[in-house]
C-alpha positions in Angstrom: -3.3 8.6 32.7 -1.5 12.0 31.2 -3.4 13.2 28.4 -2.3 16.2 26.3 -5.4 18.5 26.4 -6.7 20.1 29.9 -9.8 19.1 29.0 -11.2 16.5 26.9 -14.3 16.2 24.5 -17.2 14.1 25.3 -19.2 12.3 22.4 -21.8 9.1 23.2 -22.8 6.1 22.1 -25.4 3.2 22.8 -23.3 1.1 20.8 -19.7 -0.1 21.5 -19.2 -0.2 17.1 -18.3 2.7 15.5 -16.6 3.9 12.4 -13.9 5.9 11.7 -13.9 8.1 8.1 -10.2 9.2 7.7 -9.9 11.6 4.4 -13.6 11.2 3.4 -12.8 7.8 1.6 -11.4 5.2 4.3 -14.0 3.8 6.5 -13.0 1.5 9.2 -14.7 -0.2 12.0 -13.7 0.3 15.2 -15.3 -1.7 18.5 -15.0 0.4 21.2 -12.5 -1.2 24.5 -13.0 0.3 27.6 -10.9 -1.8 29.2 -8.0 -0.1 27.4 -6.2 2.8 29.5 -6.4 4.6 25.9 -7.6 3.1 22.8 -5.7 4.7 19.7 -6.4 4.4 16.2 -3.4 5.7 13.9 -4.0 7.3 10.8 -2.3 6.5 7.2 0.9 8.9 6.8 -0.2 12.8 6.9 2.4 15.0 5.4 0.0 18.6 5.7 -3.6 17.5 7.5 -5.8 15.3 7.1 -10.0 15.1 8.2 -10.4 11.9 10.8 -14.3 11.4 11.8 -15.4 9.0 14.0 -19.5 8.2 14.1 -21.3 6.3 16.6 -25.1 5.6 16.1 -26.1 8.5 18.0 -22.9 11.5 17.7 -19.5 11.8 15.7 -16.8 14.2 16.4 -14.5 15.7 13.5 -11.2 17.1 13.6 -8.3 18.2 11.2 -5.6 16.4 12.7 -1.5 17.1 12.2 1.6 15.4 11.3 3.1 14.3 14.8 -0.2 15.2 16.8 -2.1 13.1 19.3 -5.9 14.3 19.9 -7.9 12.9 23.1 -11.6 12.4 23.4 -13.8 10.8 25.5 -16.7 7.7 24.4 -19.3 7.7 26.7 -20.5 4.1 26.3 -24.7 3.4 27.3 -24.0 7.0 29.6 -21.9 5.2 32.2 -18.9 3.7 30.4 -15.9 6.1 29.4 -13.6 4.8 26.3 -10.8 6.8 26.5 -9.8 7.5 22.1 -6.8 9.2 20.6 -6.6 9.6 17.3 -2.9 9.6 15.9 -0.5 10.3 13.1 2.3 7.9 12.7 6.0 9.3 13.2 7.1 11.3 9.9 10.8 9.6 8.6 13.5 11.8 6.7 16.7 10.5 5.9 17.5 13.4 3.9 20.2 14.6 6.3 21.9 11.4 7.1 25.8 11.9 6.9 27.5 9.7 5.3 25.1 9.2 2.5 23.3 6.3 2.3 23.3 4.3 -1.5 22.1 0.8 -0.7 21.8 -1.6 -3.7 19.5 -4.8 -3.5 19.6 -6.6 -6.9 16.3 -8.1 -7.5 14.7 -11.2 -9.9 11.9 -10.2 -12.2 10.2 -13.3 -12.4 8.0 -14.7 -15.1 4.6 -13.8 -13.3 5.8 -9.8 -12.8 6.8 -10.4 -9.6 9.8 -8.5 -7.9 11.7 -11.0 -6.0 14.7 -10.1 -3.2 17.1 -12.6 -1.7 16.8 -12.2 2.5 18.1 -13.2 5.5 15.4 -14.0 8.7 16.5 -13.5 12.2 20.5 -13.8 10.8 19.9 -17.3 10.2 17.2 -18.2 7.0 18.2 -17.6 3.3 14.8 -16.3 2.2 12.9 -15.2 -1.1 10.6 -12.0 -0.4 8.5 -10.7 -3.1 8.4 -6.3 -3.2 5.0 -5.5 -2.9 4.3 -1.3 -3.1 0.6 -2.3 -2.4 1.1 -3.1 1.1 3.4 -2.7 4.3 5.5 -4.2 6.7 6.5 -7.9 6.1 4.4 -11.3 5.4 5.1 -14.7 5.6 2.9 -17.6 3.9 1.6 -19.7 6.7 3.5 -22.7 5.3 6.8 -21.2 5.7 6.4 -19.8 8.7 7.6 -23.1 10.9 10.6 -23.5 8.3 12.6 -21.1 9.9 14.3 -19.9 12.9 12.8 -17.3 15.7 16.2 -15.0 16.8 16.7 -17.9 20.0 16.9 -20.4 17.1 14.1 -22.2 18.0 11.8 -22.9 15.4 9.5 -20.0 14.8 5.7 -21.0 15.2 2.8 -18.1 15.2 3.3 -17.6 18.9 6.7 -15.4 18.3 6.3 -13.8 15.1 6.4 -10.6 17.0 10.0 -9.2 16.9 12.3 -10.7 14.2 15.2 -9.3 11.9 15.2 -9.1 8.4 18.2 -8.3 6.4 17.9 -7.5 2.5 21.3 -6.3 0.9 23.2 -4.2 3.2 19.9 -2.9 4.8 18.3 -4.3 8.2 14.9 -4.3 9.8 15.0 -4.9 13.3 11.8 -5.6 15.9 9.6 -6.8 13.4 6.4 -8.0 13.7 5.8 -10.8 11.0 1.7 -10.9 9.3 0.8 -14.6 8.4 -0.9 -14.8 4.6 -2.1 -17.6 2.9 -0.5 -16.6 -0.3 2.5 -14.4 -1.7 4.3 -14.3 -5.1 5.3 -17.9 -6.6 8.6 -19.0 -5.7 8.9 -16.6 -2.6 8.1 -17.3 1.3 6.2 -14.0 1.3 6.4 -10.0 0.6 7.4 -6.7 2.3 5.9 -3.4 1.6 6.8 0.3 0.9 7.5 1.5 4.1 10.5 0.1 4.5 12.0 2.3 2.9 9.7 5.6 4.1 11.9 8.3 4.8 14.1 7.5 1.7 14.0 7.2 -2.1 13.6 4.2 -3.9 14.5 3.5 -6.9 13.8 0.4 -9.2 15.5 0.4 -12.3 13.9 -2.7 -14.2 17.0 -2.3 -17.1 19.4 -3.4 -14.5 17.4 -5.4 -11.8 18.3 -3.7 -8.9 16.5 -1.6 -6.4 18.3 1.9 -5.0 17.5 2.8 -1.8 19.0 6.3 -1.3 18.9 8.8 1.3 19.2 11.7 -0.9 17.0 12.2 -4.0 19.5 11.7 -7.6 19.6 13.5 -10.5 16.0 13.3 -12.2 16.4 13.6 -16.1 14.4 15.1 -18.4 12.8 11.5 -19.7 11.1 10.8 -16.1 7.6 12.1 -15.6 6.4 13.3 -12.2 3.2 11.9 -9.9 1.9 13.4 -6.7 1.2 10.2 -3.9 -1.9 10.5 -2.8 -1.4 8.8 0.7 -4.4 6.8 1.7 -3.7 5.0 5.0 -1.5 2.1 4.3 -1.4 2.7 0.8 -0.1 5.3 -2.1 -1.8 6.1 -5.3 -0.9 8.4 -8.2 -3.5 9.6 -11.0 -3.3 9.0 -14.3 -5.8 8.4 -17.5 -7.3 6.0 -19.6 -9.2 7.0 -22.8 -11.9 5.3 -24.6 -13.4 6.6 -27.7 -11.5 9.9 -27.9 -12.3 11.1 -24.4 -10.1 10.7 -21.1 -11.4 9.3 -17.5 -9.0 10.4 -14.8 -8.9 9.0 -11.4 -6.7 7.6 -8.8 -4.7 4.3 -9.0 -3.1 2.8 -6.8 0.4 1.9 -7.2 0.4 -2.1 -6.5 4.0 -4.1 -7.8 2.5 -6.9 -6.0 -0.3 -7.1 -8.3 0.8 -9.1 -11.1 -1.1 -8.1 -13.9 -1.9 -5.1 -16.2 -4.4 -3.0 -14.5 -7.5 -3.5 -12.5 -10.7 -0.8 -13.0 -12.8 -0.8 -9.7 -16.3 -1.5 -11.0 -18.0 1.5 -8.8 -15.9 4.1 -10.1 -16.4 3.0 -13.3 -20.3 3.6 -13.1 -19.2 6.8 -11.1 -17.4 8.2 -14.0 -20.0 6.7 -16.6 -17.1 4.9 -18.2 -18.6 3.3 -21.6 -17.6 -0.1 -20.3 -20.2 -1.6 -22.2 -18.3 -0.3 -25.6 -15.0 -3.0 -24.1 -14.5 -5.7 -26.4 -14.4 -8.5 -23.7 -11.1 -11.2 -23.6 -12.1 -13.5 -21.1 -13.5 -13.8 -17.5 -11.7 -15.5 -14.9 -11.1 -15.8 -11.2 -8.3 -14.4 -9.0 -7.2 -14.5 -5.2 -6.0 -11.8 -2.9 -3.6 -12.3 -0.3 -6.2 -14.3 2.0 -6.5 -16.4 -0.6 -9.8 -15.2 -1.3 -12.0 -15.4 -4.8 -12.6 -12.4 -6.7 -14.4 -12.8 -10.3 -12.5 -10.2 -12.7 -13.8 -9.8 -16.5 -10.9 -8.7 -18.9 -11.5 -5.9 -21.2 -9.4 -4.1 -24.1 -8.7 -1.1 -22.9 -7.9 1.7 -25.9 -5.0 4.0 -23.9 -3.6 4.7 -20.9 -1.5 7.8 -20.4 1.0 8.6 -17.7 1.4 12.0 -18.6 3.5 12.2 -22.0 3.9 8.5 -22.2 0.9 6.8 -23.5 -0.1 2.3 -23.5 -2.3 1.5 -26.5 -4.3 -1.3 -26.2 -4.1 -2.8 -22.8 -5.6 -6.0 -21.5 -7.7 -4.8 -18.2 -9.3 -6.4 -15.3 -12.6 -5.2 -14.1 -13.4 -6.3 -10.4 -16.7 -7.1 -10.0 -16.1 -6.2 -6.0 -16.2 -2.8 -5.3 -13.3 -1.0 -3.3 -11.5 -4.1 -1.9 -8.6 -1.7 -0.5 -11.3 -0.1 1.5 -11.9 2.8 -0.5 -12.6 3.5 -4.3 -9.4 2.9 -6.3 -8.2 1.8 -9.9 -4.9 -0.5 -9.4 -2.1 -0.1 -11.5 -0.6 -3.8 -11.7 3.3 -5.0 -12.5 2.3 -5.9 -16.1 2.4 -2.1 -16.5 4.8 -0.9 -14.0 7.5 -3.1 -15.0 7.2 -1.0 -18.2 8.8 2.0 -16.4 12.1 3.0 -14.6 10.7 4.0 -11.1 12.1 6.5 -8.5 9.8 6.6 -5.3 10.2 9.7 -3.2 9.0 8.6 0.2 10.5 12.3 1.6 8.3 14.5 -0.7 5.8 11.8 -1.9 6.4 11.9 -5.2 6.8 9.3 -8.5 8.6 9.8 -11.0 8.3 6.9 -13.9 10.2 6.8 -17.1 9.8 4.2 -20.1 12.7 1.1 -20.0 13.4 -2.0 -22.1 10.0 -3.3 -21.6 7.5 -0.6 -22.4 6.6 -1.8 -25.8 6.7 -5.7 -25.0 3.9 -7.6 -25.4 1.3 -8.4 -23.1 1.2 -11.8 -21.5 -2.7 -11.9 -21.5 -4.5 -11.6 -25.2 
């Protein structure tokens, strides 16, 4: 075993579960394998640095770790047992410099629940309905569907081969892909993909024409579009933005979810966090709603006064408060496609940046009253 320092750290533990802190917020738990010639946990994308701490009841050890660096260490399990760690950051993508420019066009089906459904092709056999979901990665199939279609033998696919399929959407493919089985998706799809398919490229979704733009090189930005940092946290991106109640602002981090279909969803701790008057709400209605495990989550629906994306401001928005705390694993505000699909989107996975721009939608109605 070839590790790439001469000599590597030594933290213990009496216990074989630990947790992992990446950027202060994410907190994951990890069970130590010693059985495993190196046990590596890989970090959310890192485009500067990013703080990775790993605790075990009796030590930690800290570092700042790099885009493309590995880092070593040693576990020592109950004094005797060594648990060979890395930590990791995943492989950065750039298709800046591609020659000849890539301008991929997917045309896409805003459906009547705010999803954003794309016509595929599985394994270069199945006709296929995926819905875009920026709040995840990689691709899902509902456990339903998944014996429907063909593995790339043409066999019927079952969960012992979802490991290394082909997906083609428009003139782009995904090859070796490992398929995640959900229990639910967007109606009137077989499941979702995420962002990263197109990391290294811009993305643009352009809700006035119902297509999505996957470029290689970032267009022309006008005037009308304003512009968000990402704020990368692990599988996710968020940008920030404001709501305002009674004549004062609350900023904070949302995170950018397509796949959620409604307006916006205000994580209950943050909200205490921030004092947020959300006793002052005038409340619409309660009601219950399911993640992708098809589990329960009780959301109470609020009026929210404003909600400003820099120069662009909603006025009077029908919110969901969760009454779970951080179920993305770390303390977020969603923005849902009941909103997004208000603004033209360019997505610049090279720079990590958002720029959003009002369309035919901004001043429709809200489906929920």
């Amino acid at each position: 075993m070839v590790f790439s320092q001469k000599k590597l750290p030594i933290i213990k533990s009496n216990s074989p579960n630990v947790k992992i802190i990446e950027s202060e917020d994410i907190i994951t738990d990890w069970t130590l394998n010693p059985k495993l010639k190196s046990d590596v946990y890989t970090t959310g994308k890192i485009t500067k640095s990013k703080s990775v701490k790993l605790i075990t009841d009796i030590d930690s050890i800290e570092i700042k770790l790099k885009p493309k660096q590995k880092f070593d260490f040693i576990i020592l399990l109950k004094e005797k047992v060594s648990c060979f760690t890395r930590f990791e950051s995943p492989e950065i993508l750039n298709f800046s410099k591609a020659k000849p420019v890539l301008r991929d066009t997917i045309p896409f089906q805003l459906t009547e629940f705010n999803n954003i459904k794309v016509k595929s092709v599985l394994n270069k056999k199945d006709t296929i309905f995926l819905t875009f979901d920026t709040g995840s990665v990689d691709f899902y199939l509902i456990r339903s569907s998944i014996k429907k279609f063909l593995n790339p033998e043409g066999k019927k696919l079952t969960m012992k081969d979802i490991s290394d399929n082909h997906f083609k959407i428009g003139n782009l493919e995904w090859k070796n892909q490992q398929i995640y089985p959900i229990d639910t998706t967007g109606q009137g799809t077989d499941g979702m993909f995420g962002w990263n398919a197109f990391d290294g490229k811009i993305l643009e979704i352009d809700y006035d024409k119902n297509l999505m733009i996957a470029h290689s090189k970032l267009p022309k930005i006008s005037k009308d579009y304003e512009k968000f940092d990402m704020e990368l946290m692990k599988e996710h991106f968020c940008i920030n933005v404001e709501i305002e109640e009674s004549g004062k602002k609350y900023r904070n981090r949302y995170l950018f979810d397509s796949g959620y279909q409604r307006t916006i969803m205000l994580d209950n701790g943050l909200l205490k966090k921030e004092n947020f008057p959300t006793q002052n709400l005038p409340i619409l209605s309660t009601s219950k709603m399911y993640n992708s495990e098809n589990q329960e989550i009780p959301v109470t629906t609020v009026l929210v006064q404003k909600l400003h994306f820099g120069k662009y401001i909603l006025e009077q928005i029908p919110a969901q408060i969760n009454s779970y705390n951080s179920p993305a694993g770390f303390q977020t505000h969603y923005l849902g496609n009941e909103v997004l699909k208000r603004f033209n989107a360019i997505l610049d996975f090279q720079n990590n940046i958002v720029y959003l721009k009002p369309n035919k939608y901004f001043k429709e109605k809200y489906a929920e009253k």
